[in-house]
Structures are given as structure tokens and as C-alpha cells.
C-alpha positions in Angstrom: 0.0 0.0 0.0 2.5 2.4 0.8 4.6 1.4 -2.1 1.2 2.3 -4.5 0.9 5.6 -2.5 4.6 6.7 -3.2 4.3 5.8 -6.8 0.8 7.2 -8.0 1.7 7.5 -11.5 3.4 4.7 -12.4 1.3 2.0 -10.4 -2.5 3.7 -10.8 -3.1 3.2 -6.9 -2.9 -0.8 -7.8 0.5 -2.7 -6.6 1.3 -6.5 -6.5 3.5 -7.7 -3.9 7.2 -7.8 -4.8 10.6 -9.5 -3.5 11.7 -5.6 -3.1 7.8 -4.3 -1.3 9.6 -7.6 1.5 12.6 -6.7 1.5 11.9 -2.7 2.6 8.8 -4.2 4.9 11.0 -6.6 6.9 13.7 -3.3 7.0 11.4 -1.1 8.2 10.0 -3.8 10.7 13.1 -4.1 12.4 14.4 -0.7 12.2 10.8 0.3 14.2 12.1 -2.5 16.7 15.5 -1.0 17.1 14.8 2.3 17.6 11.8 1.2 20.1 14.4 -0.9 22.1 17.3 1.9 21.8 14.7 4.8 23.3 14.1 2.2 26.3 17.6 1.8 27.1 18.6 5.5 26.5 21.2 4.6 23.7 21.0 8.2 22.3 23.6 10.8 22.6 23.4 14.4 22.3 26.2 16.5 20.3 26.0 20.3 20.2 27.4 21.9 17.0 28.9 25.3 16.9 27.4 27.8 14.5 29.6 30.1 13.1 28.8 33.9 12.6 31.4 34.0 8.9 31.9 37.6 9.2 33.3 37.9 13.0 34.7 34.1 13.0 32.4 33.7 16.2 30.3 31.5 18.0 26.9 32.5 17.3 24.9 30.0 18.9 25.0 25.7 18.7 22.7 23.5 17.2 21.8 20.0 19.0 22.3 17.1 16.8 20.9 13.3 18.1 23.3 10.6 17.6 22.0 7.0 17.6 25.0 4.8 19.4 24.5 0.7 18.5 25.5 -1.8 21.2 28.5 -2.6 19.1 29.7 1.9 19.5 28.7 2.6 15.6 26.6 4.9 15.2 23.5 4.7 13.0 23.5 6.8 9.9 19.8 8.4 9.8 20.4 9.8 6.5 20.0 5.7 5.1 17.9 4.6 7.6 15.2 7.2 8.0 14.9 8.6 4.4 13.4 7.5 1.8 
């Protein structure tokens, strides 16, 4: 279904199931399961970023940037995991 909805043109709100419609269920399946367990057990860090004011060279302010840390110390990239 949500395959059909992101495609409107090509697939004419009709889609059959696919190898690829399992393979990005069963992702998205587990990443919900990760990121469920990883809130409960507080495995997110907080990184502040400096912003730079170009014209003095000075600290302006700081943005706060959430950084996903796995069991094993990577850290997940959100860019592949959360867009589409």
C-alpha cells in the first residue's frame, strides 16, 4: 500500500507484492524494533554543534544534533535509515 501511494503515477493506486515491497517491509519492521528498544535503554547521545557567525569568525549560537549509538559503538546513519 504504501509502495502504490509513493508511486501514484506509475502504479495507478494498484501494486502486487514484490521480492523488493519484503525486502523494505521486513527493514522497516526491524528498524521500528531498534529504535523502540534503543529509546528504552537511553542509547542516544546528544552532540551540540557550533554555529559560526562568517563575518566575525564567532560563535553564534549551537545547534543539538541526536546521535544513535548501536551496542557494538557505531553509530547509525539516519540519512540511510530514516529517508526515503
Amino acid at each position: 500500500m504504501y509502495f502504490a501511494k509513493r508511486n501514484p503515477v506509475t502504479t495507478s493506486g494498484i501494486q502486487r507484492f514484490t521480492h523488493e515491497i519484503g525486502t523494505e517491509s521486513k527493514t522497516n519492521f526491524n528498524l521500528y524494533h531498534q529504535l523502540r528498544k534503543s529509546v528504552e535503554q537511553k542509547d542516544f547521545e546528544v552532540w551540540f554543534q557550533p554555529q559560526i557567525d562568517m563575518t566575525t569568525l564567532s560563535v553564534s549560537g549551537f545547534e543539538a544534533l541526536l546521535r544513535w549509538k548501536k551496542a557494538d559503538g557505531a553509530y547509525v546513519s539516519l540519512v540511510s535509515s530514516f529517508l526515503c
